[in-house]
Structures are given as structure tokens and as C-alpha cells.
N, C-alpha and C positions, 0 to 999 in steps of 0.2 A: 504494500500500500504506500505512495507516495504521499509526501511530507503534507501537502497540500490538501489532500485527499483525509488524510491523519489529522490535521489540524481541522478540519472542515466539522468531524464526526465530535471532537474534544469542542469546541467552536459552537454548534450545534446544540450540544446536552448544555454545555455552560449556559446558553442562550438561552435555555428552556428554566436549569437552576434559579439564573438571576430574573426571568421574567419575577417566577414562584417567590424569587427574593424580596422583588419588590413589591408584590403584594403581604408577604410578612411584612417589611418596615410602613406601608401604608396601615396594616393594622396595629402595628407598634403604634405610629406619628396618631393615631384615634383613640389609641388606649392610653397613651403615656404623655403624649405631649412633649415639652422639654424642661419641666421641672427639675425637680431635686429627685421624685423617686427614679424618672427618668435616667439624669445622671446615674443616679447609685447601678440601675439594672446593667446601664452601658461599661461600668467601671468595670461589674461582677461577669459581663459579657469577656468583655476584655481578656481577663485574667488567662482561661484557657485557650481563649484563640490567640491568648502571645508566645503558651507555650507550645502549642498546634501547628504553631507557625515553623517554630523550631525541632520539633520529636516529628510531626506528621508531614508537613510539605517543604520543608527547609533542609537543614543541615543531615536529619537523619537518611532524608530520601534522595536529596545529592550523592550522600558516601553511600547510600548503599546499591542504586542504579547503576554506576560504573562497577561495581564489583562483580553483585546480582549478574548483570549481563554478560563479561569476563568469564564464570561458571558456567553460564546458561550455555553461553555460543562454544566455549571449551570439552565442559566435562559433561552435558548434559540435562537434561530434567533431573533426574534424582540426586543428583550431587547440588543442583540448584536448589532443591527443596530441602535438603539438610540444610545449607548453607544457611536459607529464609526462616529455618525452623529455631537454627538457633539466636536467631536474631529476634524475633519476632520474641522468644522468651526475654532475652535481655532487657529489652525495650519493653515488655507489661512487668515485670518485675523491679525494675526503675521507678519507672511511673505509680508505680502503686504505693513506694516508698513518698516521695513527690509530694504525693495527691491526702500522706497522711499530714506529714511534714505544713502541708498550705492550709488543712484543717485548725492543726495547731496553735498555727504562727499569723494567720488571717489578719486578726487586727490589726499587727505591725505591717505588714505586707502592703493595707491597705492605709493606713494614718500615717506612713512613715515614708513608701516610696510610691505608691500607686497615685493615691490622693487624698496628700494633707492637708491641704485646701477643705476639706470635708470634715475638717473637725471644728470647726465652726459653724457646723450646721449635725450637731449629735445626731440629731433624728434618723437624721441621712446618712450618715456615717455610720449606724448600728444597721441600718438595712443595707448597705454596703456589705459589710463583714457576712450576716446572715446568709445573702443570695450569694457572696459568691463561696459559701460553704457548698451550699445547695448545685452549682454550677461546675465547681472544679472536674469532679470525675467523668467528667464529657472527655478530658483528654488523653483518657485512656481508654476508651472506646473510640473515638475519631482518628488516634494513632495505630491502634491495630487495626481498622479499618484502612488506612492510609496505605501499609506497608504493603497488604494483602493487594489496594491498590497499582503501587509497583509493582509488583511482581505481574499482575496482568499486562501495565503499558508494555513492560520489557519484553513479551511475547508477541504485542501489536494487539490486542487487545485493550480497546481504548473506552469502549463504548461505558462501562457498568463506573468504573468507577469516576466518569466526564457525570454522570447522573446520579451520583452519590449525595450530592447536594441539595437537590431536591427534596429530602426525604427530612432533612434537616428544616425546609420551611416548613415543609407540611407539621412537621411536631409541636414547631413554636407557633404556626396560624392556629392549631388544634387547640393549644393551651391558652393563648389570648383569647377565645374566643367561647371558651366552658367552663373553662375555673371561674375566673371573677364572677360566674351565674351562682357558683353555690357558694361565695360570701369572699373567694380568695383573692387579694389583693393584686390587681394587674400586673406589679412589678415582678410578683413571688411566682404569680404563675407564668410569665415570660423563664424566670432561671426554673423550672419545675419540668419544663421543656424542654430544655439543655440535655441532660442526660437522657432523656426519653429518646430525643433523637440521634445521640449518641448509639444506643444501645441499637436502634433500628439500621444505623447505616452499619453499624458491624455486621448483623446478621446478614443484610443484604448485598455485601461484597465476600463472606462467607457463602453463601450462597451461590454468589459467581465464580470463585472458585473450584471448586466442585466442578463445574465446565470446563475447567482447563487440564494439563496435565500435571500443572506445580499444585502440590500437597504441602499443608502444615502439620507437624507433628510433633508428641512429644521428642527433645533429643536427645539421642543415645549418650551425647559426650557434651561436654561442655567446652572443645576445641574441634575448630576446623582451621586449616590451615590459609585460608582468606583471611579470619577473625583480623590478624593485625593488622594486613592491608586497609579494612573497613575503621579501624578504629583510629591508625593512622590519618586518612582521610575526614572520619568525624571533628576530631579535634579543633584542627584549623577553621572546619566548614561550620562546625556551634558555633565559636566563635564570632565568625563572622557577620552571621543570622541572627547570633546574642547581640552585635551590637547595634545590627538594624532594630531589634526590637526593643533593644534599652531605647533607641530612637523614639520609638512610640509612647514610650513610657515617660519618657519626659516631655513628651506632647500631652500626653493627659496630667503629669504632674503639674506642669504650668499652667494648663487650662483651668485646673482645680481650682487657683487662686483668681480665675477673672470673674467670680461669682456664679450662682445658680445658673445652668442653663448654659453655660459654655462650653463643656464637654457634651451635650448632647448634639447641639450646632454641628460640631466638629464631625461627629459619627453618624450623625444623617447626611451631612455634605459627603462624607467617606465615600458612603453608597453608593453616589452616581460615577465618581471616576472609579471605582472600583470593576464597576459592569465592563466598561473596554479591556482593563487593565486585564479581567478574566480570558473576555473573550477573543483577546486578541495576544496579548501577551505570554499569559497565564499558560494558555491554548497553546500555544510555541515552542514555548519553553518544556511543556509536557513531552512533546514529540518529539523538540528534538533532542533531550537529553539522553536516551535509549539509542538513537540514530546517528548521534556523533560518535558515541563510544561505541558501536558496530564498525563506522564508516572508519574511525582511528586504528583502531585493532588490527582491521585489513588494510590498514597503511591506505586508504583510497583517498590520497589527498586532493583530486580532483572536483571529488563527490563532497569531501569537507567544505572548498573554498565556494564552491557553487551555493552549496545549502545554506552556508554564511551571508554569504552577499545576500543571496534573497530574500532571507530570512529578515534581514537590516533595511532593505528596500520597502518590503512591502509593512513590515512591523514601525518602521517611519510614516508610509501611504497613509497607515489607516489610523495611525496614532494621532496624528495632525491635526485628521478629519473630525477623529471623536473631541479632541483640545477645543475645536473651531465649533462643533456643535454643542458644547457642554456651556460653551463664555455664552453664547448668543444666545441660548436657551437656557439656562440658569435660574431666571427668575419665572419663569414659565412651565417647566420641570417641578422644580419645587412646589411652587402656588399646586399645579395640576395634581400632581400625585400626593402630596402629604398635608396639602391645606385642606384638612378637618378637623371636625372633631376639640380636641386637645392642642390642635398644631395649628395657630394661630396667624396672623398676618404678621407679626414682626417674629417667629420662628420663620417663617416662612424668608423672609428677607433676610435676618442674621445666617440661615443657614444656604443659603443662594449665594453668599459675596465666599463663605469659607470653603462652599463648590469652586467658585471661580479661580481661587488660590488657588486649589490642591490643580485643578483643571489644565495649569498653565506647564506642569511639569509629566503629565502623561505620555509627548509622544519619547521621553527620555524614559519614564519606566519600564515603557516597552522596550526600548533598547536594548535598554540592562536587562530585562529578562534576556535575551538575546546571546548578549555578551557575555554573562555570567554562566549559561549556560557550557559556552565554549570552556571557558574557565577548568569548569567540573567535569567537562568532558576529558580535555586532557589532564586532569586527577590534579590542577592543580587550585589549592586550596585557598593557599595563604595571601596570592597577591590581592584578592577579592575580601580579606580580611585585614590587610595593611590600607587599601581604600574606604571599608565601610570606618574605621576608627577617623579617617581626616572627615568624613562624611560626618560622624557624627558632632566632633568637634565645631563646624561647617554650620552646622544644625540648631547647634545648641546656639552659637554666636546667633544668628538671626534670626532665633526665635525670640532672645531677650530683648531684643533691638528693636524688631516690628510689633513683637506685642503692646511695647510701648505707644506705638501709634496707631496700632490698629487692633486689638486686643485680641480675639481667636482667629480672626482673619489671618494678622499677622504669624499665627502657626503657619494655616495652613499654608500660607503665601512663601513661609520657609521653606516645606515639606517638597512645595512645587522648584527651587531654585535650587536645592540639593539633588533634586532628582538630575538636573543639566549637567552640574557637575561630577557625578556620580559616573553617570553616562559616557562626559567627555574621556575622564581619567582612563573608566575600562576600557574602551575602544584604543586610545592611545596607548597603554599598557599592552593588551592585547594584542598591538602589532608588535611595540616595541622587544617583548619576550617571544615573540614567534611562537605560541602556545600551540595555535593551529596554523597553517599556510592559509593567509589573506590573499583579496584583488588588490592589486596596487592601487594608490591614493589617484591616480589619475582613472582610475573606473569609478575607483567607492564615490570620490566625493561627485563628480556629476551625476552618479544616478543618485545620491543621496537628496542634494541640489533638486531634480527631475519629482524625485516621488512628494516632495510637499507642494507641487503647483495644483494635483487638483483637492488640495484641502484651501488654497487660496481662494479657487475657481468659489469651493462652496461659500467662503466666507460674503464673498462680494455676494451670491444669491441672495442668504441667509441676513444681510446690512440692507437690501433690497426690499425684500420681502416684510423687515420689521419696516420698513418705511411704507409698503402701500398698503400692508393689513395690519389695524392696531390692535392692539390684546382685547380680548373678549372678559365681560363680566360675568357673563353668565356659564354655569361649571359644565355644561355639556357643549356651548360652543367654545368653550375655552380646551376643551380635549379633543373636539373638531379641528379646531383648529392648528394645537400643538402637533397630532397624528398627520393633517394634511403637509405642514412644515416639514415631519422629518420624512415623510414621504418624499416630498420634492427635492429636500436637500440631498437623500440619499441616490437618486435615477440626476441630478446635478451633478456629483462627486462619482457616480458611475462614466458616466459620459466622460469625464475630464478623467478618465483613467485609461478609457480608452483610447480617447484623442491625442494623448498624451504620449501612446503606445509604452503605458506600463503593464499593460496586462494589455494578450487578444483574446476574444470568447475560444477561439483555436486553440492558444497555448491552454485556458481552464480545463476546457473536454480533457486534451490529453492526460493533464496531471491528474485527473479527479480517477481517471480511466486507469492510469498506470500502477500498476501493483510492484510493490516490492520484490527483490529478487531472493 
């Protein structure tokens, strides 16, 4: 199955997840608002998706893809399944230590580095601590879920665990939506959800399993002879995904302190640059990390430097596009989807300008998935760990600086200008250490150059278009009319893709057509 083709089916499920997505934070923004219990549920939200980030889609499934597959394409199925089996122990036995460990230590975790900011508001701060008691051990069912996940892409099986996601809103639309009927506090019953849906996506990538030829089981030994290679590799790659996410954490630490309601701003604005960031990045980066470390293995440096370019081509194309449609649609987005309810007309605005922040550094996030991939392809760890530390340093500087002037704005408006330089270093790094054989600078940079002319195209449409048709009051033709917008924008930004000859409908067919060898 071609890259294209692979990314399309990942692409696809994501697209399906984050619809289901945003219908959960629409019944969030109707249940919760952006109060104070608001905050607390998003802090106790937080907690496990920071560790998630790092045991389930980060650092553990970096090191253990390049290895995983190493065995797979080498020794086999059944030498791959011991391999996964003793990992898979490591990794629930860890975590369960973790997950007593954050039970314990809660309070401190949350009043000391989460958010101290909250101790000026007790009320808040003990529901804080509560839900995310209630919420932690989701991370130990969404990381053996996760691994089990691996283990499929690395066969070309993409589909079960791209729709994993899903299963996750349905749990928390479930609980928003019954508890609070029989007396339960909307906040309690959003974390009461967490592990409910935890426990469901385990079974259901256990499940697909089962369909494949890789087996989990108890293991016989507590040594396989990859083990160090894998841990080797952990080390640097925690690291480095620890201090993206220390990043976050001092996003929310700061935010704590700009009063009620600005950590929630911040986490409904997440949302919308998130959706690209899945479906296009996210999506990418899934694929190609199983397809580099193949393509490497057999030395096909060809097939490397191709997949690369394109990869950065079209992950710039559509990064742009979504940058250009998120600034111009911002206050329109937000108003349309979450203004009910609890979620007011000045949520609705303070969380629209801290979209626009984060907005402006998407078509660099994609990148770095991009580049980062490369990285971890060719096993190497640590220079992507000597970047996120200037990164976070980087971070920290202009978050204190802008908050000043612009209070969670100025986060996100951080978030978005680290992401450029994040982007720039890897890419320059990346050629400088020859990790993978690159196009030389006189291809990349013109077609780089090439693929943001038609997210230009749509902007000029989209500056157009706010000029002849004005926002609508009333809520169904105000969804008329945002639906009509990104209709057009998006057969716009088609068209200037084509015109452009970044993409022909010929070259599509084939790639969707061509299967892996």
C-alpha cells in the first residue's frame, strides 16, 4: 500500500474521530462552559493525556517501531510477538506503579506544578485533585491499547487503531449526557468517562488483534536480546517528548495564574488546530515511521529521499491551507460550534483570538511531524532532544513576555512561534547530520516556495468572500453559511493545486492504486 494511499485510510478514521470529537467538546462547551469546574475537569483531562503523550504515542512508540519492525522484517512473526510481549509487560507494570504513585501525591502534583494558580480558588482546587484521581488510570489502558496499536501499523494494518479514537468520544458524549440526569455533577461525570473509555479502546484493539498474526502473551523470560537496543533508544526519545510536554505544563501552569477561565480558553482553542494537526500530520507521521525504517534497513535510499520531499511538500500544501482557514474562520468556528449553552459570547471570543495564536504555527507542526519522524527512523534520538530543550527554553521566554500583553493569547501566540523555530532547526539539522539522504536545497526550497501558493490562492477567496457575505445572526444560517464557506474554500485551494501542478488527478489514481511491494 503506498504512502498516500496509507495516509488517506489513517486521514480518513482520524477525520471520522475528530468529527465524533467535536461533537464531544460541543457537549463539553453546553455542559461546562469555561468556569472554574470547567478549568479543574481540563487540568484532570490533562494529567493522563500528558502522560499518553509520552508511554502511548510518543517516546515509547518511537523506540519501539524501529525495533518492532527490525524483528518483524528479520526474525519473523513469533520472535516479533515475544519481543511485543515482553514489552507490553514492562510498560502495564510501570504504569501501574505511576498511576498509584499520582493517586498519592495528587495534591502536590496539582497545587505545586500542574496548577497553582488554583489555590486561590479551594473549591476548585479540591475538585481538581478529586477528578483527576478518578481520571489517571485511563493511561494505562490507552497505552496498552496504543502498543497493540503498533504492532498493527508495523504490518500495514492501519485501519482499527486510525478508529480507536472514536470510541473515546462516544464514552465521554455517553457520560455528559446520563450522569448529570441522576444528580452527578457534569464535571465528575466528564472524568467518570475517562477510564470507561479507556477500558473500551483496549478491548477493541485487543480485538483486532486477534486478526493479525502478532500474539500477546505471557513471557517466558524477562530478556530478549533487542531489550537494550529498545531501551537505548527510549531514553533519549522520553526525554525529549518529556520536555515537549513539560512545555504544556507550563502552559497550563501560567495560565492558572491569569484567572478563572483561562485555561479552559486555551483547551477549546487546542481543538481546532488540533483536527489538521491529526489529520494531516499526525496521519504522516503514522505511516511513515514503519516505512522509513523498512525503506532504511534495505539501504533504498532513493525511496527515502522521495518519500521525504513529498512528504514536506504536501505536509507544507495543506498545513498553510488549514493556518489560512482556521485565522479567517476563527470567530465563526467558534461562535458556530460551541456558542451554547454555558459557552457564552465572550468565551466564544477569548477562545477564537487563542485559536488564532496557536493557528499561526500549524503549517511548522506538520513539518516536524515530518522531520522528527526521519529522526527516529534513522534511531537517532538525541538530536531531537538537544532541540526540544532550546525549544522549551524559547517557550518559556515568550510566554512570560506576551502574557504580559496579551494574557492566554499571548500563550498561545508563543506555542504558534516555537513551533517555526522548532521546524526550522530540524530541517537544518536534519540535513546538516545526513541522518537520511535529502533533495538538495535547490529542489526543496522551490517546491517548498510552490506548495504555499495555493493556500495564498484560498486566502485572497476567503478576504473576498468575508467582504461580500457578512456573518449571519441567526444559528442555522450562520452554519449555512460557515458549511457553504468551507465548501468553497476547499474546491478554491483544490483548483490552485492543481493549477499549480502540485498534485495531477493522474498522479492521485496511481498512488491510491499502488500497493506496497
Amino acid at each position: 500500500m503506498s504512502i498516500l494511499k496509507s495516509s488517506l485510510v489513517v486521514s480518513l478514521w482520524t477525520f471520522a474521530s475528530r468529527i465524533s470529537g467535536f461533537v464531544r467538546d460541543m457537549v463539553i462547551a453546553g455542559k461546562l462552559g469555561t468556569g472554574g469546574m470547567a478549568d479543574a475537569f481540563f487540568v484532570a483531562l490533562t494529567l493522563p493525556n500528558l502522560l499518553r503523550r509520552l508511554f502511548a504515542e510518543g517516546a515509547f512508540n518511537v523506540s519501539f517501531v524501529p525495533v518492532f519492525s527490525r524483528v518483524h522484517e528479520g526474525e519473523g512473526v513469533e520472535e516479533a510477538s515475544k519481543f511485543a510481549s515482553l514489552i507490553f509487560a514492562i510498560l502495564i507494570a510501570n504504569l501501574t506503579v505511576i498511576t498509584v504513585l499520582a493517586w498519592m501525591f495528587m495534591p502536590w502534583i496539582i497545587g505545586t506544578i500542574i496548577a497553582p494558580g488554583m489555590k486561590s480558588q479551594p473549591d476548585v482546587m479540591d475538585m481538581t485533585v478529586f477528578l483527576g484521581r478518578i481520571t489517571f488510570p485511563y493511561i494505562i489502558f490507552i497505552s496498552a491499547a496504543s502498543l497493540i496499536g503498533s504492532m498493527c501499523n508495523t504490518i500495514g494494518k492501519f485501519s482499527a487503531y486510525a478508529s480507536m479514537p472514536i470510541l473515546f468520544n462516544i464514552a465521554l458524549i455517553s457520560s455528559f449526557m446520563t450522569l448529570p440526569y441522576g444528580g452527578v455533577d457534569p464535571a465528575l461525570a466528564g472524568a467518570i468517562g475517562l477510564p470507561v473509555a479507556g477500558i473500551l479502546q483496549f478491548g477493541y484493539m485487543a480485538y483486532a488483534l486477534k486478526k493479525n498474526p502478532l500474539t500477546l502473551h505471557r513471557p517466558k523470560s524477562k530478556k530478549h536480546k533487542e531489550l537494550g537496543s529498545f531501551f537505548k533508544r527510549l531514553g533519549p526519545a522520553a526525554m525529549a517528548v518529556g520536555v515537549l510536554q513539560l512545555s504544556f505544563i507550563i502552559d497550563m501552569h501560567l495560565a492558572s495564574y491569569l484567572g478563572e477561565s483561562a485555561i479552559s480558553y486555551l483547551n477549546y482553542a487546542n481543538r481546532f488546530y488540533q483536527l489538521p494537526l491529526s489529520l494531516i500530520g499526525v496521519a504522516m507521521a503514522t505511516v511513515l515511521l514503519p516505512h522509513f525504517s523498512r525503506a532504511l534497513k534495505r539501504e533504498d535510499w532513493n525511496e527515502v529521499k522521495t518519500t521525504f520531499f513529498n512528504a514536506l511538500i504536501f505536509g507544507l500544501m495543506l498545513g498553510s491551507a488549514a493556518m489560512v482557514g482556521l485565522l479567517f474562520l476563527a470567530f465563526d468556528l467558534m461562535g458556530t460550534l460551541f456558542g451554547h449553552g454555558a459557552f457564552g459570547d465572550d468565551s466564544v471570543r477569548q477562545s477564537a483570538l487563542a485559536m488564532m495564536g496557536y493557528s499561526i504555527g500549524l503549517p511548522a507542526f506538520i513539518l516536524s511531524k515530518v522531520t522528527l519522524t526521519a529522526f527516529y527512523a534513522a534511531e537517532d534520538t538525541k538530536t531531537p532532544f538537544y532541540i526540544s530543550i532550546f525549544i522549551l527554553v524559547c517557550n518559556v521566554i515568550l510566554n512570560i513576555v506576551l502574557m504580559q500583553h496579551f494574557a492566554h493569547v499571548g500563550i498561545a501566540l508563543a506555542t504558534g512561534i516555537c513551533g517555526w523555530i522548532n521546524a526550522g532547526l530540524q530541517i537544518m539539522l536534519l540535513r546538516k547530520k545526513q541522518r537520511v539522504p535529502l533533495v538538495g536545497s535547490r529542489i526543496l526550497i522551490p517546491g517548498l516556495v510552490k506548495s504555499i501558493v495555493p493556500a495564498i490562492i484560498m486566502a485572497v477567496f476567503l478576504f473576498g468572500f468575508a467582504a461580500i457575505i457578512p456573518g449571519a445572526e441567526h444559528k442555522l444560517l450562520a452554519v449555512i453559511r460557515l458549511l457553504s464557506v468551507i465548501l468553497l474554500a476547499s474546491v478554491v485551494f483544490a483548483g490552485a493545486v492543481f493549477m499549480t501542478g502540485l498534485a495531477r488527478p493522474a498522479d492521485i489514481r496511481a498512488a491510491l492504486s499502488r500497493r506496497r511491494p
